[in-house]
N, C-alpha and C positions, 0 to 999 in steps of 0.2 A: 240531499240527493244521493249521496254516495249508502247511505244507511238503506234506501229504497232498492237499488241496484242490488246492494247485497240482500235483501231479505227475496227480493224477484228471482236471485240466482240461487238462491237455495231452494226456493219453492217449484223452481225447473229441477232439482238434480234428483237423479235417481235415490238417493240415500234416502230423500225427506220422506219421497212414496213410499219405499219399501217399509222404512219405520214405522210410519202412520198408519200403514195396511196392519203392520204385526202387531202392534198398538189396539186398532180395531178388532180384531180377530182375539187375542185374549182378553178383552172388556166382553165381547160378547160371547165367547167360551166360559170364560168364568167367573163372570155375573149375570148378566143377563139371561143365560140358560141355566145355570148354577141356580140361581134361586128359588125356581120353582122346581126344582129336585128335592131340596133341602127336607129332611125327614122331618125337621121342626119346626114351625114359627110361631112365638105365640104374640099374640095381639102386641100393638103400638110398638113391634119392633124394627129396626132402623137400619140398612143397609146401605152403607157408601159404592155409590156409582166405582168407586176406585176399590173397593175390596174383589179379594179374588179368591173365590174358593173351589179348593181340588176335595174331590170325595165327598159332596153335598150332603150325596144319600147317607152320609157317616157323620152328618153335621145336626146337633140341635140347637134350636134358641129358646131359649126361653122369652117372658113376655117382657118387653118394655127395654129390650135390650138394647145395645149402641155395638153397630161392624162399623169403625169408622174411616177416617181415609186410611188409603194405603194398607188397610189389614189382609192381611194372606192369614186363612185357617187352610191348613192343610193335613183333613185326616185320615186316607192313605185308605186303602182295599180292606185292610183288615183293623182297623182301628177306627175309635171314634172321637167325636169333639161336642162335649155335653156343656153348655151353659145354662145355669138355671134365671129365674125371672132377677132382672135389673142387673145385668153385669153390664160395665161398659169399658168398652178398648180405646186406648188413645190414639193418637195417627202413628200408622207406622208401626204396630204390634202384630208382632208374627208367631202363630202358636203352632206347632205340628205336633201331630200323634203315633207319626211315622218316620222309618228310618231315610235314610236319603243313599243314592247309588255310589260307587265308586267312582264310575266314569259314564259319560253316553255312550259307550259302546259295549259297555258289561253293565246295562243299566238294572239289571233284576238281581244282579248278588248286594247284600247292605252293605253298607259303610260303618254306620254308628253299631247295627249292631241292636237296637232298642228300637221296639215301637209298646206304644201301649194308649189305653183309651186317657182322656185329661179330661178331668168333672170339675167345673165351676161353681160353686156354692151361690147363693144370693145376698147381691147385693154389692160383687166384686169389684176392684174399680182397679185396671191395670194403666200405668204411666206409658205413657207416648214411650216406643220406642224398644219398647220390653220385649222379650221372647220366655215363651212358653215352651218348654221341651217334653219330651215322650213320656207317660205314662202319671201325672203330674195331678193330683187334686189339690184343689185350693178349696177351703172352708167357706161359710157364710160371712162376710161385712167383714172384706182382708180389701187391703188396699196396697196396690204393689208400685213401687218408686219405680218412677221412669227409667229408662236403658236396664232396667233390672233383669238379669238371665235367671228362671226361674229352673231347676236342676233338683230340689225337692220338694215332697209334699209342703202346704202354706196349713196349718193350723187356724181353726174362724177364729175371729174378733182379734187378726192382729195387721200390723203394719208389717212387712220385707221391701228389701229394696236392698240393691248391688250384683255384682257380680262375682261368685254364684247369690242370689239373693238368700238373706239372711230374714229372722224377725229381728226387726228392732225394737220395738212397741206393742205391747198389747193393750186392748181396748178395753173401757169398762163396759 
């Protein structure tokens, strides 16, 4: 009974609304509308209700590919975000192509300093959790270890993973 009280008194309080409104409004900002912007899509590709993408028109997929939960591609006014056919993201992997601001109130001067386009080769398969950073090509059949922060180019046919990701393995 006490469990029921408290889920009714959250479901009254202003916080729950306001959340849920902001919640609703960036799923349908940047998916929803996002996708059919998207400069790419090729057949049997696969977008998670929960992915979020900024700069669509700067977004390609190639075919047969996987946006899965939680992924944010963010590739910025002047950059782009190129996947080629069968790349797939784990939950929770975050790639940008762009730099990010200092503060929200000087939001147009950079931070990092770095934006650049990031090309996916095929076949790539990146671990839940991963981040992809500015200007970044990754080879064909690279397969990147989960949390791995990806900070230089990936050479095809091998394994990285860590932070900055390294190759550990190449592939025959």
């Amino acid at each position: 009974m006490r469990t029921l009280f408290l889920m009714i008194r959250i479901l009254l309080s202003p916080l729950f609304w306001v959340q849920s409104i902001k919640r609703l409004r960036f799923f349908v900002h940047d998916n929803v509308l996002a996708i059919p912007r998207l400069s790419k899509v090729g057949p049997k590709t696969t977008i998670s209700p929960s992915a979020s993408l900024a700069f669509p028109e700067n977004i390609q997929l190639g075919a047969d590919c996987l946006i899965n939960h939680n992924n944010r591609l963010y590739a910025g006014p002047n950059s782009r975000i190129i996947l080629s056919d069968g790349v797939m993201l784990g939950p929770d992997v975050f790639i940008t192509a762009d730099h990010f601001s200092l503060s929200m109130e000087n939001c147009t001067e950079a931070h990092s300093g770095k934006a650049g386009d990031i090309r996916m080769g095929k076949n790539v398969r990146v671990g839940a959790h991963s981040v992809i950073l500015p200007g970044i090509t990754i080879g064909d059949n690279v397969a990147i270890g989960a949390g791995s922060v990806v900070t230089k180019d990936i050479p095809a046919n091998s394994i990285a993973a860590g932070n900055p990701a390294r190759v550990v393995k190449q592939r025959p």
